[in-house]
C-alpha positions in Angstrom: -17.4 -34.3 11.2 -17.4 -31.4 8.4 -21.3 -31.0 7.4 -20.4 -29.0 4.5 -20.9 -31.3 1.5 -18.9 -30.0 -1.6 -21.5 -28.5 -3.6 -22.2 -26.0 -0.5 -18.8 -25.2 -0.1 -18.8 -24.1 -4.0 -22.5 -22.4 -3.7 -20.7 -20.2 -1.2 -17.6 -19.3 -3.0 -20.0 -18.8 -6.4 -22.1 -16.2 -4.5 -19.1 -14.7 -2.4 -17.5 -14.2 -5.9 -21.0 -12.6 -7.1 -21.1 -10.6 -4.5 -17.2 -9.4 -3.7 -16.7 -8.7 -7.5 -19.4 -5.7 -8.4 -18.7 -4.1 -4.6 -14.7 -3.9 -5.9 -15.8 -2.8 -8.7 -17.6 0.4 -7.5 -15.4 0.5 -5.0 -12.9 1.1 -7.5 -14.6 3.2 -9.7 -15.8 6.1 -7.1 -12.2 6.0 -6.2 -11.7 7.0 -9.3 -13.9 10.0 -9.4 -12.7 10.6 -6.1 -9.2 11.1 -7.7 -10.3 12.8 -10.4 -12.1 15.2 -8.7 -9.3 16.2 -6.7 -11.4 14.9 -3.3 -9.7 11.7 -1.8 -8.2 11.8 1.8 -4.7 12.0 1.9 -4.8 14.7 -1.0 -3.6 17.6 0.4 -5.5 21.1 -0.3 -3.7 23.6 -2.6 -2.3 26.6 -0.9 -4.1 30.0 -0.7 -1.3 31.8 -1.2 -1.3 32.8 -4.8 1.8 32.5 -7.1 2.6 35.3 -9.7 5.4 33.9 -12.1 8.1 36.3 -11.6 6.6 38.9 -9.9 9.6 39.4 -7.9 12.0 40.0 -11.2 13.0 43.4 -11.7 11.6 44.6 -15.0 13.6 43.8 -18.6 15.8 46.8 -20.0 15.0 47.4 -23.4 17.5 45.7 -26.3 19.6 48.6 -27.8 20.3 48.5 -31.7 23.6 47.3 -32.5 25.9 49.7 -34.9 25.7 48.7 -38.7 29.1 48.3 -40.7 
């Protein structure tokens, strides 16, 4: 025989709910951090190389004046 009577079986799910909801929620929120801050897992770390934007361009030739009429 089930000993549960239905007002147990709905204390339990109240406090599973009371209890399930506010450790999702920070759960959630230091993921969020986490991800802001650049510092969750499978992030992977930026190189060490650094990049200079064209730095392998060779240098611009100065514009010549074009002949008036």
């Amino acid at each position: 025989m089930n000993d549960m009577t239905p007002s147990r079986s709905r204390k339990r799910v109240v406090i599973a709910t009371l209890v399930l909801i506010p450790i999702g929620l920070v759960l959630a929120f230091s993921l969020y951090l986490a991800d802001t801050a650049g510092d969750l897992p499978w992030q992977t770390d930026p190189t060490g190389v650094p990049v200079t934007p064209f730095a392998n361009q060779p240098p611009m030739q100065a514009a010549s004046a074009t002949p008036g009429p």
